[in-house]
Kinemage of the C-alpha trace (Angstrom):
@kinemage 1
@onewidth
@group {chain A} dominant
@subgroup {mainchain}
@vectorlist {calphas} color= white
{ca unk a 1} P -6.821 2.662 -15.316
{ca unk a 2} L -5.267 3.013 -11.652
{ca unk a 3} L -4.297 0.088 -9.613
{ca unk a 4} L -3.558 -0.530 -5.675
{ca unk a 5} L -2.777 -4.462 -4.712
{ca unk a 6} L -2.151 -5.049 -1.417
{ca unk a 7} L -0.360 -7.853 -0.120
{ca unk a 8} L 1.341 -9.481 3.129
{ca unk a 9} L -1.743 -9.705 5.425
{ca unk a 10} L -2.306 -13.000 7.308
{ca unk a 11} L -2.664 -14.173 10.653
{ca unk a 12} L -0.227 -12.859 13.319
{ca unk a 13} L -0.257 -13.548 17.078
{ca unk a 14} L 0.639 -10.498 19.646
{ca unk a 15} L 3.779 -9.153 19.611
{ca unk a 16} L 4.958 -9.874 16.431
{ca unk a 17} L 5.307 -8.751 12.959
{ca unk a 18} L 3.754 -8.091 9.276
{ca unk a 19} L 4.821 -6.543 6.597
{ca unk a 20} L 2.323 -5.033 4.549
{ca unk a 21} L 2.831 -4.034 0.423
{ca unk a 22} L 1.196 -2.074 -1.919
{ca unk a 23} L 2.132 -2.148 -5.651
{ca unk a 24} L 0.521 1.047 -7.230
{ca unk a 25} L 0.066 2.600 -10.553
{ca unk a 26} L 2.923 4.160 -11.984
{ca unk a 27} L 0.996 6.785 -13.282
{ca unk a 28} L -0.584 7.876 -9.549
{ca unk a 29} L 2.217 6.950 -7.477
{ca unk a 30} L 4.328 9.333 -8.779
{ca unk a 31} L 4.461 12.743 -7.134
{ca unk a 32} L 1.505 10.844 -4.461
{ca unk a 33} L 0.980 10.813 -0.811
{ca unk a 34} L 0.138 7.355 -0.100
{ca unk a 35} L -1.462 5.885 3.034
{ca unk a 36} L -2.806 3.021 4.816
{ca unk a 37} L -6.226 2.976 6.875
{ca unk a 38} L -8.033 0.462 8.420
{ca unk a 39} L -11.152 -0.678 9.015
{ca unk a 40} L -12.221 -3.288 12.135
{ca unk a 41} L -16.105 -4.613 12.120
{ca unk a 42} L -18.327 -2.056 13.600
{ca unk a 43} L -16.019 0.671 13.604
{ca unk a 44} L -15.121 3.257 10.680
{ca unk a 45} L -12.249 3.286 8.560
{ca unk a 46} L -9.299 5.104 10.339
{ca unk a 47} L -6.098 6.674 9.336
{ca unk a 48} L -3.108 4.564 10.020
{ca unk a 49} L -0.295 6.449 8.308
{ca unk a 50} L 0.815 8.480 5.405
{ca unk a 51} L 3.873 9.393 3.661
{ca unk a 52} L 4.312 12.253 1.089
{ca unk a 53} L 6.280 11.589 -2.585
{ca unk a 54} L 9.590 12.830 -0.467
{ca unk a 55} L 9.475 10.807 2.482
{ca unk a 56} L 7.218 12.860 5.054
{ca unk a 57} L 5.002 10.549 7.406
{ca unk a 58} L 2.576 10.965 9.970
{ca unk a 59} L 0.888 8.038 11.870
{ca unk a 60} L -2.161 7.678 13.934
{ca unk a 61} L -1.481 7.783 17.780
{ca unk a 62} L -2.812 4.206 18.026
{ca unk a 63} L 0.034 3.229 16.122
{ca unk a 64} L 2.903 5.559 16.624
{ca unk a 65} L 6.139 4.214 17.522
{ca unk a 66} L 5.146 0.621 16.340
{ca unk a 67} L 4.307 0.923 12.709
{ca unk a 68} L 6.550 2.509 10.046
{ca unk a 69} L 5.451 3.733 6.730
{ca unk a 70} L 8.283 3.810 3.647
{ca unk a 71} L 7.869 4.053 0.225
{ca unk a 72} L 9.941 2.682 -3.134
{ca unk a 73} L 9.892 5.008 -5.407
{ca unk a 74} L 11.417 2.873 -8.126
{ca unk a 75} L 9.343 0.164 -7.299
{ca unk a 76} L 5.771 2.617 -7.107
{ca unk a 77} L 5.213 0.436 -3.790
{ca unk a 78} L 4.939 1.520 -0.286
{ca unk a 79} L 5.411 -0.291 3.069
{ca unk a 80} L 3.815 -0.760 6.040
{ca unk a 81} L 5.887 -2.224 8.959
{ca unk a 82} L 3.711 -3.482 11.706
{ca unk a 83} L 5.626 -4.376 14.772
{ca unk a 84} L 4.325 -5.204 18.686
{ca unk a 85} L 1.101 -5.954 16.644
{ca unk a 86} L -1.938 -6.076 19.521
{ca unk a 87} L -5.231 -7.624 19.053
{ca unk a 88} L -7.066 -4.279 18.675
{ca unk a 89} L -4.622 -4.045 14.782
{ca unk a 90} L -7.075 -6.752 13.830
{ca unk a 91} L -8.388 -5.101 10.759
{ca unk a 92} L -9.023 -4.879 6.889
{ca unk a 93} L -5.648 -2.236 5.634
{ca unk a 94} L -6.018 -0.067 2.513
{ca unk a 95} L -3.690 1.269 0.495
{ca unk a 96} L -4.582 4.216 -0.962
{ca unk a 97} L -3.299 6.889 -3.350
{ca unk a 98} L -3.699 10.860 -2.752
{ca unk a 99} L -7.150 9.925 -0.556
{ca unk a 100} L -8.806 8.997 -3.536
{ca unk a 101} L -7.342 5.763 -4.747
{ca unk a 102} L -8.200 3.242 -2.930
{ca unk a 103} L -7.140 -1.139 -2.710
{ca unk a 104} L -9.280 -3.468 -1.823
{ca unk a 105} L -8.025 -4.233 1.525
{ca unk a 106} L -6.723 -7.284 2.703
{ca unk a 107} L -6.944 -8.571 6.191
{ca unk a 108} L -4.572 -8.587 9.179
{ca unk a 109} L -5.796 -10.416 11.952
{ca unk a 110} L -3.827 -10.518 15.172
{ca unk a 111} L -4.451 -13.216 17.876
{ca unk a 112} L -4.126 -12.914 21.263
């Protein structure tokens, strides 16, 4: 059995800040790229960012120089910093392991 819980969503006005948290698996976190997506009504689930099992990260454009990905190896958790949030961030996030473990969301909503 695998595991991805997400927590730290909630409600947010514009401009500020959430941090999300995903507690994972020991035994598929280690050695893992993990990533967040998103998905907003009506629209398909998108790539928010990634980071590799030694620190690599890549981010969607949408979010670049806003949100910051991390990981705690110790902890088999990884972050998602969500600063300058904007209406549009207003979305279910998913944690997921190697693209094929996935959480079951949890919602950030961001008001205006």
């Amino acid at each position: 059995q695998v595991q991805l819980v997400e927590s730290g969503g909630g409600f947010v006005q514009a401009g500020g800040s959430l941090r999300l948290s995903c507690a994972a698996s020991r035994s598929i976190f280690t050695g893992a790229t993990m990533g967040w997506h998103r998905q907003a009504p009506g629209k398909q689930r998108e790539l928010v960012a990634t980071i590799t099992s030694d620190g690599s990260t890549n981010y969607a454009d949408s979010v670049k120089g806003r949100f910051t990905i991390s990981r705690d190896n110790a902890k088999n958790t990884v972050y998602l910093q969500m600063n300058s949030l904007k209406p549009e961030d207003t979305a279910v996030y998913y944690c997921n392991a190697i693209y094929w473990y996935w959480g079951q969301g949890i919602q950030v909503t961001v008001s205006s």
